[in-house]
C-alpha positions as a Markdown table, in Angstrom:
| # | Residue | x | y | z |
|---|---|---|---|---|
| 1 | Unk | -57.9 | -55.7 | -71.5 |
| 2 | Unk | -59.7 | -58.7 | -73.8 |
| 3 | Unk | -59.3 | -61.9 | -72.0 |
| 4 | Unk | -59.3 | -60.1 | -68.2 |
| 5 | Unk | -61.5 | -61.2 | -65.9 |
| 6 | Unk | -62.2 | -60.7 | -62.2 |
| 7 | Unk | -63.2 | -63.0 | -58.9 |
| 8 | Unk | -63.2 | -61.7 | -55.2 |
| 9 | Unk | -61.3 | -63.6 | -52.3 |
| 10 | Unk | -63.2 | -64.8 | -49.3 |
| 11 | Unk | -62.0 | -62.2 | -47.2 |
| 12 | Unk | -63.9 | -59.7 | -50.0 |
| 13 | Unk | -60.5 | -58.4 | -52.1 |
| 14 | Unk | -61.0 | -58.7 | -55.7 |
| 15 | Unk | -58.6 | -59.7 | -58.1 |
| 16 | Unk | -57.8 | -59.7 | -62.0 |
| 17 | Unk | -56.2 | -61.7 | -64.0 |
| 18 | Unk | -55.6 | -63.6 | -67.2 |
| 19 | Unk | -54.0 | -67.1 | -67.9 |
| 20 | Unk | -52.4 | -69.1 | -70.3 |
| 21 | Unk | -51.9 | -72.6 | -70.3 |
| 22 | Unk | -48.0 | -73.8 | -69.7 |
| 23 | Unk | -45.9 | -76.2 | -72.0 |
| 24 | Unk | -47.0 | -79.3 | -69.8 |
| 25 | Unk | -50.8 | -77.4 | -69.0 |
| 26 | Unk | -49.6 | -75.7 | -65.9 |
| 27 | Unk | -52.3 | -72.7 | -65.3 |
| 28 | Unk | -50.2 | -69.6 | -65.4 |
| 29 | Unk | -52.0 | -66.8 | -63.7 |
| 30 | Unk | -51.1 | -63.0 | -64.4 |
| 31 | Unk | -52.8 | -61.0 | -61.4 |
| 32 | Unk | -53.4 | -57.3 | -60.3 |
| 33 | Unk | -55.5 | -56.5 | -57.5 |
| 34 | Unk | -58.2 | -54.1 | -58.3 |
| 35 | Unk | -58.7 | -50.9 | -56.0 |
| 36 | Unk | -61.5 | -48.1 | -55.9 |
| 37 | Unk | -58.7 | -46.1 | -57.7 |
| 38 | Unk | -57.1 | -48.2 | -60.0 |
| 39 | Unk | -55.8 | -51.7 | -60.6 |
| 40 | Unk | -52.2 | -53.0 | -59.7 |
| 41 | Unk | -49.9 | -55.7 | -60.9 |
| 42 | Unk | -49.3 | -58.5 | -58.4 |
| 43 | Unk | -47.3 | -60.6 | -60.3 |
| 44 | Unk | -47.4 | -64.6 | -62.2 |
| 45 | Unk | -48.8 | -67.4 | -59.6 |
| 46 | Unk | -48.9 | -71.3 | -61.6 |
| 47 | Unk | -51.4 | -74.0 | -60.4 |
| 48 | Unk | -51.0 | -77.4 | -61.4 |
| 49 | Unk | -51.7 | -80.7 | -60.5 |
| 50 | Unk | -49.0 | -82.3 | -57.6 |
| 51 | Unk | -45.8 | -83.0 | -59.1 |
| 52 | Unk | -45.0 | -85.8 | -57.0 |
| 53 | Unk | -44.9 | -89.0 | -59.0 |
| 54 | Unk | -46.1 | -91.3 | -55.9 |
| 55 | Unk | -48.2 | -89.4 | -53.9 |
| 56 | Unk | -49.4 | -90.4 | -50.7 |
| 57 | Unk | -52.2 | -87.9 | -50.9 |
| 58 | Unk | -54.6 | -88.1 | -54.4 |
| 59 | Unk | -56.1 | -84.7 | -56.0 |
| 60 | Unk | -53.1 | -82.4 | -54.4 |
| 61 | Unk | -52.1 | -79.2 | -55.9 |
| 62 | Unk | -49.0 | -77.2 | -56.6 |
| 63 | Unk | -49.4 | -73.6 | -56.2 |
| 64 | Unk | -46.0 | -72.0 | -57.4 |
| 65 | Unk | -45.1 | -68.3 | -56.8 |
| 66 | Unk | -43.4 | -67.0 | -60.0 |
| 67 | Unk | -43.2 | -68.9 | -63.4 |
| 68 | Unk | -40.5 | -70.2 | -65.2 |
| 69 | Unk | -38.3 | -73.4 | -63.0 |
| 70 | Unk | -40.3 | -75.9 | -60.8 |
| 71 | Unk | -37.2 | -76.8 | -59.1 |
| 72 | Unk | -35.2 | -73.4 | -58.7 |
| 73 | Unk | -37.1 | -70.4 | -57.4 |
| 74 | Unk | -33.9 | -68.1 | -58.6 |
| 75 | Unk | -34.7 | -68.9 | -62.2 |
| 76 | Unk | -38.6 | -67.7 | -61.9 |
| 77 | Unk | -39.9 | -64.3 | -62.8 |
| 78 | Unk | -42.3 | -62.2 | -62.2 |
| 79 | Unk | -43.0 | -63.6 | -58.7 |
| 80 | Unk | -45.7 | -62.5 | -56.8 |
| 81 | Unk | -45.7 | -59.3 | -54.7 |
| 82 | Unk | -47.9 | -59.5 | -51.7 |
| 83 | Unk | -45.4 | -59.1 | -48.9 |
| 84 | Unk | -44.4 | -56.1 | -46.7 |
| 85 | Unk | -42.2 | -53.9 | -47.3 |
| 86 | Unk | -39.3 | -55.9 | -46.1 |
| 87 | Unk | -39.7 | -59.1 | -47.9 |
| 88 | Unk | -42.2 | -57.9 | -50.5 |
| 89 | Unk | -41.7 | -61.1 | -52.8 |
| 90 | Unk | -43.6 | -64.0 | -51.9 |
| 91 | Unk | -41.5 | -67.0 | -52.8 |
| 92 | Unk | -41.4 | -70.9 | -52.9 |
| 93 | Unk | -44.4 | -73.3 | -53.5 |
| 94 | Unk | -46.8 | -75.0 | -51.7 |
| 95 | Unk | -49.1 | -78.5 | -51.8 |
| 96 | Unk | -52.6 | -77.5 | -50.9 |
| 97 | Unk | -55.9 | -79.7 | -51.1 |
| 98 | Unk | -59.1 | -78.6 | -52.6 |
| 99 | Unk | -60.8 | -80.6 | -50.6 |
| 100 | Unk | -60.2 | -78.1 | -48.0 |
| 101 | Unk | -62.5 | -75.8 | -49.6 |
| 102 | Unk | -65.7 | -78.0 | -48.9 |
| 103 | Unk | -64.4 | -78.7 | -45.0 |
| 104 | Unk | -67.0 | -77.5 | -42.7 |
| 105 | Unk | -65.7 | -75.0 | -39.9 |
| 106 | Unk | -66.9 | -74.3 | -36.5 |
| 107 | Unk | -68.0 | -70.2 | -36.7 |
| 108 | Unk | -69.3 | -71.2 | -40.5 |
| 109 | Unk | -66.9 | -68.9 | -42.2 |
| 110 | Unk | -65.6 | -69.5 | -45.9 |
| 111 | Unk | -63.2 | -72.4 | -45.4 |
| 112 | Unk | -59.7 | -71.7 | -46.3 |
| 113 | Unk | -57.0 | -73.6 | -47.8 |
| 114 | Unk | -54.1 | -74.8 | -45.6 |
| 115 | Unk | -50.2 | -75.2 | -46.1 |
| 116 | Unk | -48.2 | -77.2 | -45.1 |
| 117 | Unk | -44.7 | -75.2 | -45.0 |
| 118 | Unk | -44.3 | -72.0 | -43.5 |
| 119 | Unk | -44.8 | -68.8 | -46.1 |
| 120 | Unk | -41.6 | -67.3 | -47.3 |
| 121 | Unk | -40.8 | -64.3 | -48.4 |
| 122 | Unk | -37.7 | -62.4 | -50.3 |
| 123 | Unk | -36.4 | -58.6 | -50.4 |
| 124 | Unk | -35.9 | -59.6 | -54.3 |
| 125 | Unk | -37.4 | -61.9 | -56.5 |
| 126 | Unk | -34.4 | -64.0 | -57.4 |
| 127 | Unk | -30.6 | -63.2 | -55.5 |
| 128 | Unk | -31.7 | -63.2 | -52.1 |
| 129 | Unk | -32.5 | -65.4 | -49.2 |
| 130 | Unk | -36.1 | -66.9 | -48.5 |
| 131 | Unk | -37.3 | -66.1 | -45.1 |
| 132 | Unk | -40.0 | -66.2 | -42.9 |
| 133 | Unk | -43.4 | -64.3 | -44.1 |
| 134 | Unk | -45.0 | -62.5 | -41.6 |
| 135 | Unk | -48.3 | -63.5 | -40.6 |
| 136 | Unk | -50.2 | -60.5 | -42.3 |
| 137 | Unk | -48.5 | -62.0 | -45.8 |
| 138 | Unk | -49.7 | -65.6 | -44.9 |
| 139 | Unk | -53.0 | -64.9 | -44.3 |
| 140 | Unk | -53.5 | -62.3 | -47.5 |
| 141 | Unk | -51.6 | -65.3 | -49.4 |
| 142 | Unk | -53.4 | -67.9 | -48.3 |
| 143 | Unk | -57.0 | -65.8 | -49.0 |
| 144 | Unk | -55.6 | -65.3 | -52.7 |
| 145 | Unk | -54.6 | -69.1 | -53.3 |
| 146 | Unk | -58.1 | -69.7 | -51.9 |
| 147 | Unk | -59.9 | -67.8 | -54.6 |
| 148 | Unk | -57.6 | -69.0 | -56.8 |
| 149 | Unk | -57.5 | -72.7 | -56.2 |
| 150 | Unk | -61.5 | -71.7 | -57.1 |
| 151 | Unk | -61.3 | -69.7 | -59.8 |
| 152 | Unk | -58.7 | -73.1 | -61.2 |
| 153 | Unk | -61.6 | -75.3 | -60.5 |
| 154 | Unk | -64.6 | -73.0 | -62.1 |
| 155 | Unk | -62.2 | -73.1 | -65.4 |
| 156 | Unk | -63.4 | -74.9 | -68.6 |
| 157 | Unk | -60.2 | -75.2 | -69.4 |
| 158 | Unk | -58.8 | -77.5 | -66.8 |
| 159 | Unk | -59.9 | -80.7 | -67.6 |
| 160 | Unk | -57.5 | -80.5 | -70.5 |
| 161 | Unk | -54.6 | -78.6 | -68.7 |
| 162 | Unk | -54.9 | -81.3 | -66.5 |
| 163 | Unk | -54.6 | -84.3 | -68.8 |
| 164 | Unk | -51.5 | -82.5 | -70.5 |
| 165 | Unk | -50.1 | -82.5 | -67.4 |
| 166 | Unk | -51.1 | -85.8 | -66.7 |
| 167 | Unk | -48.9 | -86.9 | -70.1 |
| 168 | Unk | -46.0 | -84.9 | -68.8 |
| 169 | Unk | -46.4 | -87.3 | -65.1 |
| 170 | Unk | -46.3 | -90.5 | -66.9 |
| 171 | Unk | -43.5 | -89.5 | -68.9 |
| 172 | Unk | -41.7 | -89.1 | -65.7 |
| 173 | Unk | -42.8 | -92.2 | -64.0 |
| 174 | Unk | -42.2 | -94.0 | -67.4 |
| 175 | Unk | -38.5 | -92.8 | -67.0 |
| 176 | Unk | -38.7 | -93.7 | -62.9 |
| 177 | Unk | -40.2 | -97.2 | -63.9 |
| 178 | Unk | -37.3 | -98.0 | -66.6 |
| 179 | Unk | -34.7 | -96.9 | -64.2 |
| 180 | Unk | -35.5 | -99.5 | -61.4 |
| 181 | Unk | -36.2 | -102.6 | -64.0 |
| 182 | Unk | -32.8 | -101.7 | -65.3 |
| 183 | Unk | -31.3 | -102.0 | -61.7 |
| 184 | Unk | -33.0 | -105.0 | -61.5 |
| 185 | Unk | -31.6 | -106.3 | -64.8 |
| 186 | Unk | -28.2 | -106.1 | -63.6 |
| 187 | Unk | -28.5 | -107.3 | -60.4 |
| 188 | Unk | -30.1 | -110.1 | -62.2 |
| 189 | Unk | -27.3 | -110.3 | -64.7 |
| 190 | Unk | -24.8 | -110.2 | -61.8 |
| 191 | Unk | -26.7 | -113.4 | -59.6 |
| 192 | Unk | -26.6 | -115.1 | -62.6 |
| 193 | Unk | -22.8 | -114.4 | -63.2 |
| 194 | Unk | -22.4 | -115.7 | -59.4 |
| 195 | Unk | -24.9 | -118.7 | -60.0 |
| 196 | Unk | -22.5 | -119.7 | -62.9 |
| 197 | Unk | -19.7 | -119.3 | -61.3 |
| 198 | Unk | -21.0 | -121.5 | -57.9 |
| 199 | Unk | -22.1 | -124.3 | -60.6 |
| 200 | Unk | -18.6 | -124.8 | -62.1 |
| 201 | Unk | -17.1 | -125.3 | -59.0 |
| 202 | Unk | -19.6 | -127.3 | -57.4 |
| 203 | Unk | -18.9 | -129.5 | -61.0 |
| 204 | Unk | -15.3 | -129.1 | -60.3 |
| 205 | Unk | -16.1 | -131.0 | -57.1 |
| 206 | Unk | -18.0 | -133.6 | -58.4 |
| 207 | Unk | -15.6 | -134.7 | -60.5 |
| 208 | Unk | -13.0 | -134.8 | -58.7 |
């Protein structure tokens, strides 16, 4: 398929995909895992940069399972299926840190990424509860975001994706800064009010 290309996980599972860029630059990845035997769809993971607007932590990431709503896992599709039989859908989203990735470890092994929520999982992709991912999932999840997370880094295209999204942040924070001068307008409307008021009777005093 033009436009298809291929990288292999850490733990040696390889991967294709294609991605487009979102309307505010997410990186929406379409992804099949590739067999001896043939090639199967996975489903849509999205990578963008952390969608807090104050973070406490700089350079963060947002892996989301599924694409469409970043608020409302119910109103994705085509999440990811890398589960068990049970909850085959992995759901949700997870902050993860590149910087991970260049962490030395102790037996020399690829570094992997960490999360820091539990993985959950879903009998369906939207209508059903989230629950607990077995540990098989998390660890086949967290070796695909790895590669992933990679694969996002390695891409030409980011820089831009990035500074869209970057646009779409300050818009936000724009918004979040206007808010809390405007609370601070009328509280500063209201003082004055009460400084008024105070003044005309402490003149009602005087001249008494």
């Amino acid at each position: 398929m033009p436009g298809t290309k291929t990288f292999t996980t850490p733990a040696g599972h390889t991967y294709s995909y294609s991605v487009e860029t979102g309307e505010n630059g997410e990186a929406v990845y379409d992804l099949s895992r590739v067999f001896a035997d043939g090639v199967f769809p996975i489903g849509t993971v999205v990578v963008h940069p952390n969608w807090e607007l104050s973070p406490a932590t700089e350079g963060l990431l947002n892996v989301q399972f599924g694409k469409g709503s970043p608020t409302d896992r119910h109103e994705r599709t085509d999440a990811p299926q890398l589960g068990d039989m049970e909850l085959p859908y992995v759901v949700g989203s997870h902050l993860v840190n590149p910087a991970d990735l260049t962490a030395e470890t102790d037996d020399g092994a690829a570094p992997l990424l960490k999360f820091r929520k539990r993985m959950m999982g879903a009998a369906f992709a939207a209508n059903a509860p989230a629950q607990p991912a077995s540990p098989e999932t998390f660890e086949k999840v967290r070796d695909l975001v790895t590669a992933l997370v990679i694969t996002y880094q390695a891409d030409k295209a980011t820089p831009k994706r990035e500074a869209t999204y970057a646009k779409f942040l300050n818009a936000q924070r724009a918004e979040a800064v206007q808010a809390e001068i405007d609370k601070l307008d009328a509280k500063a409307q209201a003082l004055a009010l009460m400084r008024a008021e105070l003044a005309d009777k402490l003149n009602s005093y005087k001249t008494a």
